[in-house]
N, C-alpha and C positions, 0 to 999 in steps of 0.2 A: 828407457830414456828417450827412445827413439817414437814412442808413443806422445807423452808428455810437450815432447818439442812441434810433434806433429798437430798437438791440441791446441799449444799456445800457438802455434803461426796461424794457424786455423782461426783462432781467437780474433787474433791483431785484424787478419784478414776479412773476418764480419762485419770489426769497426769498421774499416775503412770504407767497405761495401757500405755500412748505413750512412758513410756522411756521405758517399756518393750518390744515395738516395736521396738524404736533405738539401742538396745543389739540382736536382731534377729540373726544377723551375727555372734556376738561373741559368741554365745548359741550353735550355729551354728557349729561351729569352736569349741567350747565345744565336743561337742557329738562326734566328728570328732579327736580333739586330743586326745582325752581317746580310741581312738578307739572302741567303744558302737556297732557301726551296723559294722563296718568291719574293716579291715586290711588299718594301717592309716600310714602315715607319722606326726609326732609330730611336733607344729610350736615350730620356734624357739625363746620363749620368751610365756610368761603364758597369751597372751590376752584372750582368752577365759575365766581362772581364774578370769581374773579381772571383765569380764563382768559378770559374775556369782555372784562375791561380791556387784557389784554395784545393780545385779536384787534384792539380799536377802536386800541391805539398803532401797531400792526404797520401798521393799512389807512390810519392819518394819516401816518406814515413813507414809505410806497407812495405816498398821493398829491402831500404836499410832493416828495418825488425825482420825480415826471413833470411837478412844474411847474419845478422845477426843481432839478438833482442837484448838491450842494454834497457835498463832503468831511463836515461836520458833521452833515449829514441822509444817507450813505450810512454812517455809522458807527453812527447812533441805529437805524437799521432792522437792522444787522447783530445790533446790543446786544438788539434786543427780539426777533428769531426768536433768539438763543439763550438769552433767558429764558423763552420759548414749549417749547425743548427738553429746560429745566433743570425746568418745571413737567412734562412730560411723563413724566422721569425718576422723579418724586417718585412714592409707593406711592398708591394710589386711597384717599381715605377713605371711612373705614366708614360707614353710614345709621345713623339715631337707631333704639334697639328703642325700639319704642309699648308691650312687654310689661307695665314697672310701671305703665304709665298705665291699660292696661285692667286691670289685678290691683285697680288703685286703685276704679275704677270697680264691681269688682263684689265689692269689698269695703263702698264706700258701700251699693251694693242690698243687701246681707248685713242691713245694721245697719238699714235701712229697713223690712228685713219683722221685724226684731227689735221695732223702736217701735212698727211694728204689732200682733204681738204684745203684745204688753206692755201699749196704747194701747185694744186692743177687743177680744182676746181670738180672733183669726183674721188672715190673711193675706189681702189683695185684690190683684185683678190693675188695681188703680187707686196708681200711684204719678208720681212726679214727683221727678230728680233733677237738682241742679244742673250746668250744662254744663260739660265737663271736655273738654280738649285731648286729641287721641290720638296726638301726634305724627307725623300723618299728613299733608299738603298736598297742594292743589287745586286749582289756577291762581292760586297765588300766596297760596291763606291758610289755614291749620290748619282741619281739620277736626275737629269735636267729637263726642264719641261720643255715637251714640243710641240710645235706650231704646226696647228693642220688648218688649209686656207682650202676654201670652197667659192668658185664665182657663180653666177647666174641662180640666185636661189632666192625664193621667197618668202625667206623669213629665220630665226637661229637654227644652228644646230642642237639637236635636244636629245639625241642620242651619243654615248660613249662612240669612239671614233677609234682609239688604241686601248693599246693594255694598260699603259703608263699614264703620268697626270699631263694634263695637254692643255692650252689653250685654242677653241675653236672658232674659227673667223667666216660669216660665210655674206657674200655679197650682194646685193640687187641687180638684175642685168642693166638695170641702168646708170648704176655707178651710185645712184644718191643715197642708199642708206645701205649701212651695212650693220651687221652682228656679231657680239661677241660673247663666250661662254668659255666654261673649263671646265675639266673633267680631273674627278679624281680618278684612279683606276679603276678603272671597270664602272664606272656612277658618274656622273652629273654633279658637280657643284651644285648644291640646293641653299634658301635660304627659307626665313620663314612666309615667304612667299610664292615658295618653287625656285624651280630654277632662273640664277643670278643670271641675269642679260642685261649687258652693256649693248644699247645700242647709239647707233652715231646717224644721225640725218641730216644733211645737206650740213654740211656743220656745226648742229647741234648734239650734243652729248649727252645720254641719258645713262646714268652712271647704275651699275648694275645695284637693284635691290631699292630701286627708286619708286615711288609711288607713280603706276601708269594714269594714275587721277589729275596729278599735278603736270603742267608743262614743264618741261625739260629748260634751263635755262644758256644759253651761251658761253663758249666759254673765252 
């Protein structure tokens, strides 16, 4: 008897081991949109959450059957490793692009050295803008994009500056033109022209990903 019971829990306990297999991905995908080990893009839609609920049903199924294996609790464990399999089958969702968030972002800096302009008649590498989501996550909470300011330089920043997504500001020593860029982690905002540079000259604005062919026109 004691053999027998020792098979069936054994049994139960394989299933539940395979649907814990078939949620791999979305475990996966767990750890990944909480951002746990690094600087994550969030998907969009809680699959990971779901596969997580279904591991915790699967591992309460497994331990109700080894205290004791009823018909109704060897059915409910069968019902959720093949909803473990029916998730497994579903297409992976896609991660949020951060792209218009940082566009947003270095469209704010754009209008910032405009007011400046406008405001004192030069551009400073002293600004201050309001914190804005980058749709990026970090043990569990949005990270915001940061402003790294550079004065006396002659010409964008074109190198990553931090870890995280940043907008990059660097100015002329003589106040009249200045640059602006962003970074994803670790990369460079690129377009299909290289890297997106917004630049601003004496009050002119050259909106990033513009044609360096064409004159820039007032704004």
């Amino acid at each position: 008897m004691r053999a027998v019971t020792l098979i069936s829990r054994s049994l139960y306990a394989t299933i539940a081991a395979l649907g814990f297999g078939f949620l791999s991905p979305g475990l996966r995908a767990l750890v990944n949109n909480a951002g746990l080990l690094s600087l994550e893009r969030p998907l969009r839609f809680p699959f990971a959450w779901a596969a997580l609920a279904l591991v915790l049903l699967a591992l309460t199924a497994d331990l109700l059957i080894r205290a004791q294996a009823t018909l109704a609790k060897r059915a409910t464990l069968l019902v959720v490793v093949g909803l473990c399999a029916l998730l497994r089958r579903l297409p992976a969702p896609s991660a949020i692009d951060p792209k218009d968030a940082l566009l947003r972002a270095q469209t704010a800096a754009l209008t910032a050295l405009d007011t400046q302009w406008r405001t004192i008649g030069r551009y400073q590498p002293a600004m201050q803008l309001p914190r804005r989501p980058s749709g990026y996550v970090s043990r569990l909470r949005e990270v915001s994009i940061e402003l790294i300011v550079q004065g006396d330089r002659a010409g964008p920043l074109l190198e990553p500056l931090s870890e995280g997504p940043a907008v990059l500001l660097s100015v002329a020593p003589d106040g009249q033109t200045a640059w602006v860029t962003v970074q994803e982690p670790h990369a460079l905002l690129v377009g299909k022209r290289g890297p997106l540079i917004g630049r601003a000259t004496r009050g002119i604005i050259a909106p990033p990903g513009s044609d360096p062919l064409l004159p820039p026109y007032k704004r």
